[in-house]
SETORKE-898603 format. One record per residue (C-alpha): residue in one letter; x, y negated, z. Coordinates in Angstrom, 1 decimal. Layout:
BEGIN
residu x y z
a X Y Z
...
***
This chain:
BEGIN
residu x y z
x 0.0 0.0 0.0
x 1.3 -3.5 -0.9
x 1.7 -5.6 1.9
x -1.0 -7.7 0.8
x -3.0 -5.0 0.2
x -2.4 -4.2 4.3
x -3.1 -7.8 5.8
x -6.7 -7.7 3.9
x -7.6 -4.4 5.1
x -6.1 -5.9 8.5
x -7.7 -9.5 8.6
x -11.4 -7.9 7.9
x -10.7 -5.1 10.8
x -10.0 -8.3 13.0
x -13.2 -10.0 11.6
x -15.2 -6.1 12.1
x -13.6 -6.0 15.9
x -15.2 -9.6 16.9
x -18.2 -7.5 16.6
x -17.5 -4.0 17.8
x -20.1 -2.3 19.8
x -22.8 -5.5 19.1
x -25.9 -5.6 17.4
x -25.1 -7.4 14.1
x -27.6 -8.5 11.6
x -26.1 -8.7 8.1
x -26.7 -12.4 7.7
x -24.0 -12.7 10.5
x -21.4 -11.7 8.4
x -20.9 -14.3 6.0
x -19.7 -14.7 2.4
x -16.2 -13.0 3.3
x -18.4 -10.2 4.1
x -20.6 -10.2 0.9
x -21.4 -6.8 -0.4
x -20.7 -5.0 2.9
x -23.6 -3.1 3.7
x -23.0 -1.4 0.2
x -20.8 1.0 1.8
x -21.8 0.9 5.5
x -25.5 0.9 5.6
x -26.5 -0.2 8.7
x -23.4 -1.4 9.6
x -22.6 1.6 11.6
x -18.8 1.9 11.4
x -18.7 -2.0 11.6
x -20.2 -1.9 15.0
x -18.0 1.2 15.9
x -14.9 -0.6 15.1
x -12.0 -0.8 12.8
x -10.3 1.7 14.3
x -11.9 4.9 14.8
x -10.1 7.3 12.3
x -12.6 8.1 9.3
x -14.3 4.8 9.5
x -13.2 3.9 5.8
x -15.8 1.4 4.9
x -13.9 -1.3 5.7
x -11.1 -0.4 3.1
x -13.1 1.1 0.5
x -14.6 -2.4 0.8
x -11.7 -4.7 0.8
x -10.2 -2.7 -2.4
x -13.3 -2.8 -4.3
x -13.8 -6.7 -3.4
x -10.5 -7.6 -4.7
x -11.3 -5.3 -8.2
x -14.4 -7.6 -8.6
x -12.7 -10.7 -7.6
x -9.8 -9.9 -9.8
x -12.0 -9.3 -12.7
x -13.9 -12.7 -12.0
x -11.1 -14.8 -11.7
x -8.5 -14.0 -13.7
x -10.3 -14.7 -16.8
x -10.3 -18.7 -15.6
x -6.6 -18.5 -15.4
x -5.6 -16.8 -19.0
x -8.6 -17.1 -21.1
x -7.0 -15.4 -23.9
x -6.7 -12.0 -21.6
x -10.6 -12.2 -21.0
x -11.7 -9.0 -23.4
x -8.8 -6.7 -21.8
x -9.8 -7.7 -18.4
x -13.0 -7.2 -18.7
x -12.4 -3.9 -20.6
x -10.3 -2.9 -17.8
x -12.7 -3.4 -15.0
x -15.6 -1.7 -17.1
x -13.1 1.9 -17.4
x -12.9 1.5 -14.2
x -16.4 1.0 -12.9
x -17.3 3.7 -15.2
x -14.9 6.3 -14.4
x -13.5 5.6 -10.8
x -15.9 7.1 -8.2
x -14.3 8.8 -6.0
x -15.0 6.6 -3.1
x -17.1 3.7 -5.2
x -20.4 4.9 -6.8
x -21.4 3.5 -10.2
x -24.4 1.6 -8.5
x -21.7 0.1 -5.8
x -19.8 -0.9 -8.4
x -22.9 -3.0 -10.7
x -24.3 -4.0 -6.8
x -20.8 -5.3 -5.4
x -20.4 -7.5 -8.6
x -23.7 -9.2 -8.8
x -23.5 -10.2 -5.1
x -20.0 -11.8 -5.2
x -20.8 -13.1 -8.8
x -23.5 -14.8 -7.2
x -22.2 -15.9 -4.0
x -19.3 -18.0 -6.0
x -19.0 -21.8 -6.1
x -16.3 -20.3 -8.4
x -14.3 -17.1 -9.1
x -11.1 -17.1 -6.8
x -8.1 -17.8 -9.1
x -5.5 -15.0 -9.5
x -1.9 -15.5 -10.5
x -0.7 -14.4 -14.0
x 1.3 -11.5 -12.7
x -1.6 -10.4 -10.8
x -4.1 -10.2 -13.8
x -1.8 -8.1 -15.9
x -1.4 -5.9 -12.9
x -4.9 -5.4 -12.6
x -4.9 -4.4 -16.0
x -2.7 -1.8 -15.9
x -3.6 -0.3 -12.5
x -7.5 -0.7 -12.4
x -8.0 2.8 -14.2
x -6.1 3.8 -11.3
x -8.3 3.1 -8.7
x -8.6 6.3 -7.0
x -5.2 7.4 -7.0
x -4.2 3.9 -5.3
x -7.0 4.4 -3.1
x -5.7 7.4 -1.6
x -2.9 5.3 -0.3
x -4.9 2.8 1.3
x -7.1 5.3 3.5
x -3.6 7.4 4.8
x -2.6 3.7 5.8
x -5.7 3.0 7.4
x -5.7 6.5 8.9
x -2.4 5.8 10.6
x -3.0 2.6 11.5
x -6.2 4.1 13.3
x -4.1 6.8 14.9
x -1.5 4.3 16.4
x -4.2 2.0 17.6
x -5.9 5.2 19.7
x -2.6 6.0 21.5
x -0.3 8.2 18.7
x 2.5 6.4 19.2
x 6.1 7.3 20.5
x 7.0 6.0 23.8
x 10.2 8.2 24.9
x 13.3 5.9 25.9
x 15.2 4.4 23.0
x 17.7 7.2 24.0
x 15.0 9.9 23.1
x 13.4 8.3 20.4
x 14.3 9.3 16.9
x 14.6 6.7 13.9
x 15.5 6.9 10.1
x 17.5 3.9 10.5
x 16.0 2.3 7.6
x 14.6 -1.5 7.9
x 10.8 -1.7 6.1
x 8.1 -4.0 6.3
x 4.6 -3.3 4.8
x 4.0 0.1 3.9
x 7.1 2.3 3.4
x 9.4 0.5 0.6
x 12.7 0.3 2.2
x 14.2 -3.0 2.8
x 17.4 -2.6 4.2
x 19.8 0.6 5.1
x 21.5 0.2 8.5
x 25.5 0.3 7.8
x 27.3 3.3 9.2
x 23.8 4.9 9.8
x 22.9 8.7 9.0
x 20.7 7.8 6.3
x 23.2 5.2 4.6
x 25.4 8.6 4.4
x 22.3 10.7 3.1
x 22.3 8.3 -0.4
x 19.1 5.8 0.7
x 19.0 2.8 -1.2
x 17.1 -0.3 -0.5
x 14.0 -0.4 -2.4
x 13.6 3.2 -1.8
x 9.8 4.1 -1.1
x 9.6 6.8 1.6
x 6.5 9.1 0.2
x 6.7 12.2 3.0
x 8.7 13.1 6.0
x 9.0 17.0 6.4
x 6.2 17.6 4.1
x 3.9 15.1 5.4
x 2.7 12.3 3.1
x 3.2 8.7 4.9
x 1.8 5.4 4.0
x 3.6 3.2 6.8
x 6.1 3.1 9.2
x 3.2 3.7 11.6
x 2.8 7.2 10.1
x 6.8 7.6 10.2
x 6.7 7.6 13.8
x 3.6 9.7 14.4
x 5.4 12.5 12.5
x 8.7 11.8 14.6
x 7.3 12.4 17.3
x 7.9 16.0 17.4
x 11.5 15.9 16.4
x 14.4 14.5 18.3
x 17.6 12.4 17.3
x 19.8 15.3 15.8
x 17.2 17.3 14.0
x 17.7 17.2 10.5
x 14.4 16.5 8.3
x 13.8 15.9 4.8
x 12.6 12.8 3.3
x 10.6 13.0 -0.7
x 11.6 9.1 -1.4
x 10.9 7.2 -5.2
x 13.6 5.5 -6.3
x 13.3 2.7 -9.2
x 15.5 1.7 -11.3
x 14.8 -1.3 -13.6
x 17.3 -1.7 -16.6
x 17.7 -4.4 -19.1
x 17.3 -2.2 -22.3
x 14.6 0.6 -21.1
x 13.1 -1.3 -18.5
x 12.1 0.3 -15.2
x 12.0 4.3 -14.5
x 11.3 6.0 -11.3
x 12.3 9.6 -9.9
x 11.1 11.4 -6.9
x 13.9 12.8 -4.8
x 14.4 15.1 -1.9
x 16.5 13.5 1.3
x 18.2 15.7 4.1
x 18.8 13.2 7.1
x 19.4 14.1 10.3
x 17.7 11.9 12.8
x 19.7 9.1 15.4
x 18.2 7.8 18.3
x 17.1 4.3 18.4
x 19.4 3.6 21.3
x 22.4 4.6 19.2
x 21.3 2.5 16.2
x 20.6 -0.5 18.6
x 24.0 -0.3 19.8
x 25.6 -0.6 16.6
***
């Protein structure tokens, strides 16, 4: 998930918590809320909260919303890509149901379309990334909900509270999801071959979608256990442009302590 993608999904579970465990009547939720009750009638996992794991409405939501808004506004900022934008959203209103149903897709866009003073404006590289990825909906979405999932699961208590002399790290610096922003020097997993940029995709066989779900699988191992990493790696060149490969890391684990110390 992109780490825009994450403070969405993050700003409308602080919005839902405001209201956690209250009687809400839809008109209380105003126009950032627009659509909503699409895919919580009743508003049942909004008044449960943002995080009890399964309660996926509020994601399913906030990815669908920024489809429709995409294909409203960009449009107003490269008239010229109108058709393919327009094209792209209907292949993916028609095909990508997974999680949104045809009808939520023709219902979600007639309430925002309506509830504009005008569409939100989207950046050029935005709009040819929609293009490109809205066929893609489902796949991406898959992402989202193991984010949300984890995020649930740290929320409720699975988190790693050993002493930083117990507690095993990758000694890799991320932010967002689990794209790698820095190697530690003279770490264990600047000897394994990580790279910055790196995406982290599973640790030990388990599919992760943010440092959140990095430590919840950590937390049965301890610093000297060696694990295996699945990581992407892109590389962009000049002539052939950019090309990814998945590849398998062995890395044995250091404590935080030790890493600290460095």
């Amino acid at each position: 998930m992109s780490a825009k993608g994450l403070s969405l999904v993050l700003a409308l579970a602080l919005s839902a918590h405001a209201w956690a465990g209250e009687e809400i009547d839809p008109s209380d939720l105003g126009r950032g809320f627009t659509g909503y009750e699409l895919f919580d009638p009743g508003l049942v996992q909004l008044r449960q909260g943002p995080y009890v794991e399964g309660n996926h409405a509020i994601v399913i939501y906030t990815a669908a919303r920024e489809a429709v808004d995409l294909a409203e506004g960009c449009p107003q900022v490269d008239p010229a890509a109108r058709e393919a934008i327009e094209q792209a959203y209907q292949q993916m209103a028609a095909s990508q149901h997974r999680y949104v149903s045809a009808r939520q897709w023709t219902r979600l866009r007639e309430a925002l379309h309506g509830s504009y003073k005008q569409p939100p404006l989207r950046g050029v590289l935005e709009c040819g990334a929609f293009a490109m990825q809205a066929p893609h909906f489902d796949e991406r979405m898959e992402g989202r909900l193991l984010a949300h999932t984890e995020m649930s699961r740290s929320a409720n208590g699975a988190v790693d509270d050993r002493a930083d002399a117990l507690r095993p790290v990758l000694g890799l610096g991320m932010a967002g999801g689990t794209l790698v922003n820095h190697v530690l020097n003279g770490s264990n997993a600047e000897r394994a071959g990580l790279k910055a940029n790196d995406e982290v995709l599973s640790v030990q066989g388990t599919a992760v979608a943010t440092t959140y779900g990095i430590e919840q699988v950590l937390r049965a191992y301890a610093p000297g256990d060696r694990i295996q990493l699945k990581v992407r790696r892109t590389v962009l060149d000049l002539a052939t442009g950019a090309s990814s490969q998945e590849l398998d890391i062995a890395l044995v684990l250091q404590s935080r302590a030790a890493l600290l110390a460095r």
